[in-house]
PDB file with SEQRES, HELIX, SHEET and CRYST1 records, atoms N, CA, C and O in Angstrom:
SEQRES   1 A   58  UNK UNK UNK UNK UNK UNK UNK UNK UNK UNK UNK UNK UNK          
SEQRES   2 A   58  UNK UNK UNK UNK UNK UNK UNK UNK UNK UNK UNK UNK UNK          
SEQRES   3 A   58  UNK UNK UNK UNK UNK UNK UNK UNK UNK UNK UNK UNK UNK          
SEQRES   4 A   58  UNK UNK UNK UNK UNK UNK UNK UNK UNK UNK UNK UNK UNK          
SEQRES   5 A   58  UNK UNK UNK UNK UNK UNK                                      
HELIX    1 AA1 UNK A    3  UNK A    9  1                                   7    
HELIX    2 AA2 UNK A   16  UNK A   21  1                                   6    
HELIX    3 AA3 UNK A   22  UNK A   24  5                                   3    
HELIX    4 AA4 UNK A   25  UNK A   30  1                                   6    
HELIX    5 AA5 UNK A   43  UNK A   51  1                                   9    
CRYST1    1.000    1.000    1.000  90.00  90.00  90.00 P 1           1          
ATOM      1  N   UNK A   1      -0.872   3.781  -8.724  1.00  0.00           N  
ATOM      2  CA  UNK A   1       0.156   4.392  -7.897  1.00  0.00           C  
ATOM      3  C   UNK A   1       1.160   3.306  -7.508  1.00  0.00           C  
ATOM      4  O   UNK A   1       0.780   2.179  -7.194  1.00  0.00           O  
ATOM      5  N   UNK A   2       2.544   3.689  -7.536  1.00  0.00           N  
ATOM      6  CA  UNK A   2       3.809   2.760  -7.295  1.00  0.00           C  
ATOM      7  C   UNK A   2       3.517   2.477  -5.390  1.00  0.00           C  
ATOM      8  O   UNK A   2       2.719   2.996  -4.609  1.00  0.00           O  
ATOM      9  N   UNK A   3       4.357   1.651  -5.249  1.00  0.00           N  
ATOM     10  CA  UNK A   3       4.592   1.217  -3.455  1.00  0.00           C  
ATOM     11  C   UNK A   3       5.140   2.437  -3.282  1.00  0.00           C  
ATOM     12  O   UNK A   3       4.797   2.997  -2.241  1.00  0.00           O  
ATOM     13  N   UNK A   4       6.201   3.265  -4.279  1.00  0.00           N  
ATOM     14  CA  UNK A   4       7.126   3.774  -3.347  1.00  0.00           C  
ATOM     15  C   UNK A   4       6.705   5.268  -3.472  1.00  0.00           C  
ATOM     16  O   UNK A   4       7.202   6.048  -2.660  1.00  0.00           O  
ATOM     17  N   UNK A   5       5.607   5.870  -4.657  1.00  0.00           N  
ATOM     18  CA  UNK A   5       4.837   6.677  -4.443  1.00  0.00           C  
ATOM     19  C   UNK A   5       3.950   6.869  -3.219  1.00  0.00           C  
ATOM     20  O   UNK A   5       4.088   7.871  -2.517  1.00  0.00           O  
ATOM     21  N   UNK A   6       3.183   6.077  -2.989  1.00  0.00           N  
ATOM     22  CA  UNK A   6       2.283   5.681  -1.572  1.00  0.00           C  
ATOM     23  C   UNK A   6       3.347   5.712  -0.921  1.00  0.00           C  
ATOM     24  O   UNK A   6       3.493   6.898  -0.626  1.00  0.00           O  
ATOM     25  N   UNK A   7       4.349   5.019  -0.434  1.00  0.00           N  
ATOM     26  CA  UNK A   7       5.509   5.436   0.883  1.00  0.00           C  
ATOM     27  C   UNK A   7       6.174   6.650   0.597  1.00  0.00           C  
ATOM     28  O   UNK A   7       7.136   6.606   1.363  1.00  0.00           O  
ATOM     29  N   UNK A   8       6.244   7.631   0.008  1.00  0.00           N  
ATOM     30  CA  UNK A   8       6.719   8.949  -0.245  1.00  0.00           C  
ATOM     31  C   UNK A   8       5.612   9.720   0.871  1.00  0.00           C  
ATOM     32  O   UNK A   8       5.770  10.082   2.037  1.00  0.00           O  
ATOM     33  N   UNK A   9       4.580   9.778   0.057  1.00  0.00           N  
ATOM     34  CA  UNK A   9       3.523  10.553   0.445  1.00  0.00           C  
ATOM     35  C   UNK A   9       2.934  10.230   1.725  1.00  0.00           C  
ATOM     36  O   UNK A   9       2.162  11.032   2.252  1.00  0.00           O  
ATOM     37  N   UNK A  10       3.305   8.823   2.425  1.00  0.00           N  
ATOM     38  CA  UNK A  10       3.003   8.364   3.334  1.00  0.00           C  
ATOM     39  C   UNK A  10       4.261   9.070   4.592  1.00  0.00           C  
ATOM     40  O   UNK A  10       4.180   9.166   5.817  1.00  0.00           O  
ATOM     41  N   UNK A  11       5.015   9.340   3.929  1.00  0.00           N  
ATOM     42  CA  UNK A  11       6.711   9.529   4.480  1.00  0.00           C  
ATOM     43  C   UNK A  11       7.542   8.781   5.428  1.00  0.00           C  
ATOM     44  O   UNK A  11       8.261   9.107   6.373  1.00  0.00           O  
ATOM     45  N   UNK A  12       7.235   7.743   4.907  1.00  0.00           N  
ATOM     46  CA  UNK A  12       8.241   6.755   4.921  1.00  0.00           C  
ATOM     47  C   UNK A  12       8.943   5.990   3.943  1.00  0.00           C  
ATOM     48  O   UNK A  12       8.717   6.232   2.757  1.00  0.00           O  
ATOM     49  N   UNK A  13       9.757   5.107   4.258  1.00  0.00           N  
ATOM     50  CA  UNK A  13      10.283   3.992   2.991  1.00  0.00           C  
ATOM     51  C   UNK A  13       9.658   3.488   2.145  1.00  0.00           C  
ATOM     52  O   UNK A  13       8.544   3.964   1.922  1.00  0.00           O  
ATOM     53  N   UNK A  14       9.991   2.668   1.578  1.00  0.00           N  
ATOM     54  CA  UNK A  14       8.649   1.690   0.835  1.00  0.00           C  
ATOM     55  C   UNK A  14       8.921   0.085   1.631  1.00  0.00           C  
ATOM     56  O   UNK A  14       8.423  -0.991   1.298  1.00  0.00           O  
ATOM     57  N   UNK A  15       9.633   0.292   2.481  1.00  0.00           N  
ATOM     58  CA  UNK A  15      10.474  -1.219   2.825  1.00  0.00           C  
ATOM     59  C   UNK A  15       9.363  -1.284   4.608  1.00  0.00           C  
ATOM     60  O   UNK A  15       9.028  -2.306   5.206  1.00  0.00           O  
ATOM     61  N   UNK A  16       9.026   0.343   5.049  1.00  0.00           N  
ATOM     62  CA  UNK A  16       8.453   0.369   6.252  1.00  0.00           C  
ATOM     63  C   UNK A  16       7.062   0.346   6.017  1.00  0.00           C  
ATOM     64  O   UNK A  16       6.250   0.125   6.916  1.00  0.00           O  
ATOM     65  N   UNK A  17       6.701   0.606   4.634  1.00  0.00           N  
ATOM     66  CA  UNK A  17       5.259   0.687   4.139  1.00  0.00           C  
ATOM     67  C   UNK A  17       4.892  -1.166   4.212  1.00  0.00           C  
ATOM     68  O   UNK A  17       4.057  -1.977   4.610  1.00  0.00           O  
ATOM     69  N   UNK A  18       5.952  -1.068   3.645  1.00  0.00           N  
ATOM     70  CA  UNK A  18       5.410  -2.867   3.506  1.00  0.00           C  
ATOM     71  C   UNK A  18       5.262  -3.756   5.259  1.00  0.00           C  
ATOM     72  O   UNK A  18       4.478  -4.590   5.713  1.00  0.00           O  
ATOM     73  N   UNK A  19       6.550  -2.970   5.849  1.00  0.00           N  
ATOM     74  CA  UNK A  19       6.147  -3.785   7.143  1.00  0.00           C  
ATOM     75  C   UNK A  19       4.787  -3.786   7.907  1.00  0.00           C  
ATOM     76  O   UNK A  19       4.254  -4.715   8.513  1.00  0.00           O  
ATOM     77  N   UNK A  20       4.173  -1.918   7.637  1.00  0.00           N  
ATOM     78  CA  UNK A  20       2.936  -2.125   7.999  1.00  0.00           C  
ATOM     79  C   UNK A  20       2.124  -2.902   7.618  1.00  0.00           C  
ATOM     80  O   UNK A  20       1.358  -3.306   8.493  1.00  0.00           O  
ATOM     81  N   UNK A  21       1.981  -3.295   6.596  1.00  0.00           N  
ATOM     82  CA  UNK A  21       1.184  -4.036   5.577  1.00  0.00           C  
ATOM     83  C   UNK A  21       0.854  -5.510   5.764  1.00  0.00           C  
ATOM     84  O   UNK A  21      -0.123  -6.093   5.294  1.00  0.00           O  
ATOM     85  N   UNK A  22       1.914  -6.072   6.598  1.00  0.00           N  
ATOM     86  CA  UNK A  22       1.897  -7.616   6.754  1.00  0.00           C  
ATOM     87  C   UNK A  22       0.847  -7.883   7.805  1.00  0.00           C  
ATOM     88  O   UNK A  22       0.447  -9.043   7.714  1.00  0.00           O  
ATOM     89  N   UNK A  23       0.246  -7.176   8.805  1.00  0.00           N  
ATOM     90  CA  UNK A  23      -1.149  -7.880   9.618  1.00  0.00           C  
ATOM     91  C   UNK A  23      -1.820  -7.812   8.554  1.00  0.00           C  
ATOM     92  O   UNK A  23      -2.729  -8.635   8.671  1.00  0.00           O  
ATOM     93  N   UNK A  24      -1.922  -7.046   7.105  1.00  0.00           N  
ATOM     94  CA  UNK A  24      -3.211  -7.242   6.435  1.00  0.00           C  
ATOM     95  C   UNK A  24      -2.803  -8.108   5.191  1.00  0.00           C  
ATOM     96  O   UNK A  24      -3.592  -8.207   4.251  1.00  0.00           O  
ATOM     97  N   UNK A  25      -1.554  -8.751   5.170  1.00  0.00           N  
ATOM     98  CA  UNK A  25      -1.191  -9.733   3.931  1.00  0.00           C  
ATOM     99  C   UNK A  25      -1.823 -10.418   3.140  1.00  0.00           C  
ATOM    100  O   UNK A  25      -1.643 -10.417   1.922  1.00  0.00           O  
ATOM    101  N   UNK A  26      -3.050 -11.418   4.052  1.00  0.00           N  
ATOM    102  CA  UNK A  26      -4.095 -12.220   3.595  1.00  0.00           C  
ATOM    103  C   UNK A  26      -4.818 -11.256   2.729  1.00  0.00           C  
ATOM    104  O   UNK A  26      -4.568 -11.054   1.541  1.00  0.00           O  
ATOM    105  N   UNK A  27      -5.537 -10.808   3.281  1.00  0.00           N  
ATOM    106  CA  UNK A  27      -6.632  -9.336   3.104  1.00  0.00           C  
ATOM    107  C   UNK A  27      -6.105  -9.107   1.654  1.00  0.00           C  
ATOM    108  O   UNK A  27      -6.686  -9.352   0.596  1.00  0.00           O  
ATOM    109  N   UNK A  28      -4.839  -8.568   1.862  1.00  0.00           N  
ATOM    110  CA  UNK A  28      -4.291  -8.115   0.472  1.00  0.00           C  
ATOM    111  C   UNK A  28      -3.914  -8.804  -0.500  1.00  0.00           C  
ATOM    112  O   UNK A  28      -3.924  -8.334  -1.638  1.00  0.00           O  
ATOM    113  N   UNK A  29      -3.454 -10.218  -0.201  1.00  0.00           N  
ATOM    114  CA  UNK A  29      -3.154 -11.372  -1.057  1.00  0.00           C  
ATOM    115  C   UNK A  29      -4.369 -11.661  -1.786  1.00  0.00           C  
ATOM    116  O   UNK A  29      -4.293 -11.655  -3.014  1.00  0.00           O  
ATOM    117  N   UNK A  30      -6.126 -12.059  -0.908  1.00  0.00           N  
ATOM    118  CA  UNK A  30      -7.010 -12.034  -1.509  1.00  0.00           C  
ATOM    119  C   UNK A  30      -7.477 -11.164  -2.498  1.00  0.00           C  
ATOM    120  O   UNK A  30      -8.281 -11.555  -3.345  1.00  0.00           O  
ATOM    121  N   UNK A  31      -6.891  -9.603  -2.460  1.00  0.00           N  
ATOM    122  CA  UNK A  31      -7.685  -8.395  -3.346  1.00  0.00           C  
ATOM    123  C   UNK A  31      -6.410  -8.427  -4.350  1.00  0.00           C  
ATOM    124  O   UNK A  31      -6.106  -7.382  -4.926  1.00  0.00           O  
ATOM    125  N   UNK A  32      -5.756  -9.459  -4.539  1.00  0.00           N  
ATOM    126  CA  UNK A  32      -4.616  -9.345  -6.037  1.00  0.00           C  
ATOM    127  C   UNK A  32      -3.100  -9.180  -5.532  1.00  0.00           C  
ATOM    128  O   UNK A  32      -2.078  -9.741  -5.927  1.00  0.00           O  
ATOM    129  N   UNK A  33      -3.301  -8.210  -4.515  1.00  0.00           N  
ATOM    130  CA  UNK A  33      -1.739  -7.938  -4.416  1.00  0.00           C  
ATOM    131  C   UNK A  33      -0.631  -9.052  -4.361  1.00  0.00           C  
ATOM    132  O   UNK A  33      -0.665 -10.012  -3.591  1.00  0.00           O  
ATOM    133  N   UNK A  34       0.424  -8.779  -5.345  1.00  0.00           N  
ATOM    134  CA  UNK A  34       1.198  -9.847  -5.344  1.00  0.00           C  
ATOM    135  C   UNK A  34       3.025  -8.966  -4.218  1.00  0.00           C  
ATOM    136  O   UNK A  34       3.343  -7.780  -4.312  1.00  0.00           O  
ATOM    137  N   UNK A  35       3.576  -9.727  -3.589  1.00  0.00           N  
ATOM    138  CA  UNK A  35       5.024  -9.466  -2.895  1.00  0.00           C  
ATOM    139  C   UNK A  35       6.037  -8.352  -4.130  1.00  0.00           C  
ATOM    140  O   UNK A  35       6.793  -7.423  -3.844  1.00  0.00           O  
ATOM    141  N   UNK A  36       5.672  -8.900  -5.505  1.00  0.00           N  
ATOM    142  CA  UNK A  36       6.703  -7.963  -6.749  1.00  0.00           C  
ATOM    143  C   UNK A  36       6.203  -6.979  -6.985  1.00  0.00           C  
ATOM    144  O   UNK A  36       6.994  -6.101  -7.327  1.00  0.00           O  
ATOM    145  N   UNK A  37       4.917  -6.636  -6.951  1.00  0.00           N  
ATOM    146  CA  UNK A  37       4.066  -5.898  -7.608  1.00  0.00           C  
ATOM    147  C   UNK A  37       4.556  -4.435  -6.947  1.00  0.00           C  
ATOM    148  O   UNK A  37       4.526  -4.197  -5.740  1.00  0.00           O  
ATOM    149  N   UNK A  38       5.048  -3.428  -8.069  1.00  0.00           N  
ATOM    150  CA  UNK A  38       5.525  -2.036  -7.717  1.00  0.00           C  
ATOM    151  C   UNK A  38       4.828  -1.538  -8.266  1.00  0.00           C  
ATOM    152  O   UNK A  38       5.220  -0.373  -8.191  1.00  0.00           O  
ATOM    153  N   UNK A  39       3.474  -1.546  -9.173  1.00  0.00           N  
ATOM    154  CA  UNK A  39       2.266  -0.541  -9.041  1.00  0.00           C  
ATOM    155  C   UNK A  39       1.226  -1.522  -8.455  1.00  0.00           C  
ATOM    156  O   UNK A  39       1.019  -2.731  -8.562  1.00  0.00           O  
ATOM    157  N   UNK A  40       0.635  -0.449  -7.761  1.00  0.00           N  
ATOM    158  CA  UNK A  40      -1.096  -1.311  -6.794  1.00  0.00           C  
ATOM    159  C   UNK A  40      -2.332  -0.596  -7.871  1.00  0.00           C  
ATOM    160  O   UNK A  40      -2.356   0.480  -8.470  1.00  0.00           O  
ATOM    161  N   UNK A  41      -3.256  -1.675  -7.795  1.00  0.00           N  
ATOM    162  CA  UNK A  41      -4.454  -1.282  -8.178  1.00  0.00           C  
ATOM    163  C   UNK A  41      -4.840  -0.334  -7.617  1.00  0.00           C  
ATOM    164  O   UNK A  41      -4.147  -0.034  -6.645  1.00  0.00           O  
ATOM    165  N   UNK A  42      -5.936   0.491  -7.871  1.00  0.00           N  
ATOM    166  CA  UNK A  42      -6.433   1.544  -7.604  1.00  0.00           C  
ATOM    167  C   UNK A  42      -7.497   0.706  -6.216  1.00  0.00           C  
ATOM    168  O   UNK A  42      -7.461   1.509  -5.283  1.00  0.00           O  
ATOM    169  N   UNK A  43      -8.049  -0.083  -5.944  1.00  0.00           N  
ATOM    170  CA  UNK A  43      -8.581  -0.874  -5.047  1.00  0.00           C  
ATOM    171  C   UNK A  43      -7.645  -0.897  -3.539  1.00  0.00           C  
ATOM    172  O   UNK A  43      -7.868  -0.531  -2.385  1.00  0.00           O  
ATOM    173  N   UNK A  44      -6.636  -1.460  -4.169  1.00  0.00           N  
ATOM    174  CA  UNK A  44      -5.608  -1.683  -3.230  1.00  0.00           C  
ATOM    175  C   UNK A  44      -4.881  -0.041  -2.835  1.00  0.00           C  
ATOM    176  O   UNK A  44      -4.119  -0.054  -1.868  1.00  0.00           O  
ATOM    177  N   UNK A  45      -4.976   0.562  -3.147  1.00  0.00           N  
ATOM    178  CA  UNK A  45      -4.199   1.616  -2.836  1.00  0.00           C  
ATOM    179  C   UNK A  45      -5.052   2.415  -1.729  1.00  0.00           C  
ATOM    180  O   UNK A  45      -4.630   2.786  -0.633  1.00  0.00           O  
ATOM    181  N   UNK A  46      -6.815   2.667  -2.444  1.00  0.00           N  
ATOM    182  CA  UNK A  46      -7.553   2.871  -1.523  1.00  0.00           C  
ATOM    183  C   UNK A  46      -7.889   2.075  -0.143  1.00  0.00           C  
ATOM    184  O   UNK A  46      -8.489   2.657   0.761  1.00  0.00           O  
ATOM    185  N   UNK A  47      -7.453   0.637  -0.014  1.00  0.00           N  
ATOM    186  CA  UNK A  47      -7.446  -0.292   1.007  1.00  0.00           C  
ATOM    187  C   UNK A  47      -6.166   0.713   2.271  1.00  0.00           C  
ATOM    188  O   UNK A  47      -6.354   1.296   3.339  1.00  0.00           O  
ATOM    189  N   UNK A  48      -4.842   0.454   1.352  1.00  0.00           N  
ATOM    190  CA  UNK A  48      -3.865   0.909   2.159  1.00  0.00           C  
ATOM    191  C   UNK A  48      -3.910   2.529   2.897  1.00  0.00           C  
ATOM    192  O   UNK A  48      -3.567   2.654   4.073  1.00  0.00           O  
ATOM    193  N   UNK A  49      -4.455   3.950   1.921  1.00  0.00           N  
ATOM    194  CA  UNK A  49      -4.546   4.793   2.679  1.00  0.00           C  
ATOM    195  C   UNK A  49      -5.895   5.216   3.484  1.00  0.00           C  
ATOM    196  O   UNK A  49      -6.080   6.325   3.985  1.00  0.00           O  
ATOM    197  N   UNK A  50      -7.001   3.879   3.522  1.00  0.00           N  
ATOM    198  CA  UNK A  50      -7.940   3.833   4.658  1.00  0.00           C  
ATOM    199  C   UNK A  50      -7.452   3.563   5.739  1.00  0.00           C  
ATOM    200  O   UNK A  50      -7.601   4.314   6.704  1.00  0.00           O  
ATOM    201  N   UNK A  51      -6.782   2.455   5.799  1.00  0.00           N  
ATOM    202  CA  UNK A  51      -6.169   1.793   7.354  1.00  0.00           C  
ATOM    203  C   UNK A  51      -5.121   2.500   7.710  1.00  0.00           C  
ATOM    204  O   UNK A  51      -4.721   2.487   8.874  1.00  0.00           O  
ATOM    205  N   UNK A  52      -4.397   3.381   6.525  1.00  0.00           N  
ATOM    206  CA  UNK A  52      -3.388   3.886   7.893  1.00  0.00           C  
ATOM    207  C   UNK A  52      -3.321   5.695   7.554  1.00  0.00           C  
ATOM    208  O   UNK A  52      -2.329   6.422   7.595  1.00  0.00           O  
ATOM    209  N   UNK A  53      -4.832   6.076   7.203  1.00  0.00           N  
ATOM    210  CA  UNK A  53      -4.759   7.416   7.327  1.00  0.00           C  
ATOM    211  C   UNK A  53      -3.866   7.998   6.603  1.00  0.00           C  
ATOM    212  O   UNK A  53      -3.128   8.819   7.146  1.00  0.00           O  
ATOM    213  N   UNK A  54      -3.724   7.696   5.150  1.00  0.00           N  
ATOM    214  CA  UNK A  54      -2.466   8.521   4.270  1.00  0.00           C  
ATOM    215  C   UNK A  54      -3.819   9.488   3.432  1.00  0.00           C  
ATOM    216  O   UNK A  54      -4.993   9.275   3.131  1.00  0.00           O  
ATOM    217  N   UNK A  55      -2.972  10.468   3.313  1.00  0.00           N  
ATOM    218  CA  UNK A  55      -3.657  11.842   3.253  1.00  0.00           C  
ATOM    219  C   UNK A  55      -3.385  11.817   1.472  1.00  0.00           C  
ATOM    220  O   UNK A  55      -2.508  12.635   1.197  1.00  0.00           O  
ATOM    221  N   UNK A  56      -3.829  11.210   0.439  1.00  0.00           N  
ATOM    222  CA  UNK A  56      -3.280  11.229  -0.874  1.00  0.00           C  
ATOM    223  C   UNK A  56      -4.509  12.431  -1.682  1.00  0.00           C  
ATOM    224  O   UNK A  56      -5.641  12.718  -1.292  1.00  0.00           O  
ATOM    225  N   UNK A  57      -4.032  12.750  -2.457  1.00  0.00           N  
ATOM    226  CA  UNK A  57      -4.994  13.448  -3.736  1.00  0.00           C  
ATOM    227  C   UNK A  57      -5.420  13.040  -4.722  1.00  0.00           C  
ATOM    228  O   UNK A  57      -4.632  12.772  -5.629  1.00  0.00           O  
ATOM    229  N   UNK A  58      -6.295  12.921  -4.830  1.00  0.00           N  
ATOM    230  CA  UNK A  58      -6.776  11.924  -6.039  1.00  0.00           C  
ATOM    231  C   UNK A  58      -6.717  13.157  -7.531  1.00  0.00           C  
ATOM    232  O   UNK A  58      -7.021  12.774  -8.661  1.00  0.00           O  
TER     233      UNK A  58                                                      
END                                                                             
């Protein structure tokens, strides 16, 4: 899934998705995520809609 898929469905930006994202930067830096990266692993995607309650369909 893209950043800006996950911030669609999240309904927001992809620019406000990311701001949430920075208390968990480390966290996410350690599990791969790179700052360019416009598709997330399937790991990482499940990381992001645990912590902030995004309602996705698998």
């Amino acid at each position: 899934m893209s950043k800006s898929e996950l911030a669609e469905v999240a309904g927001v930006t992809t620019k406000t998705l990311m701001s949430w994202c920075e208390p968990f930067q480390k966290e996410l830096a350690a599990m791969g995520m790179q700052p360019n990266m416009k598709v997330l692993p399937p790991h990482i995607v499940r990381f992001i809609v645990e912590k902030f309650c995004i309602d996705v369909e698998d």
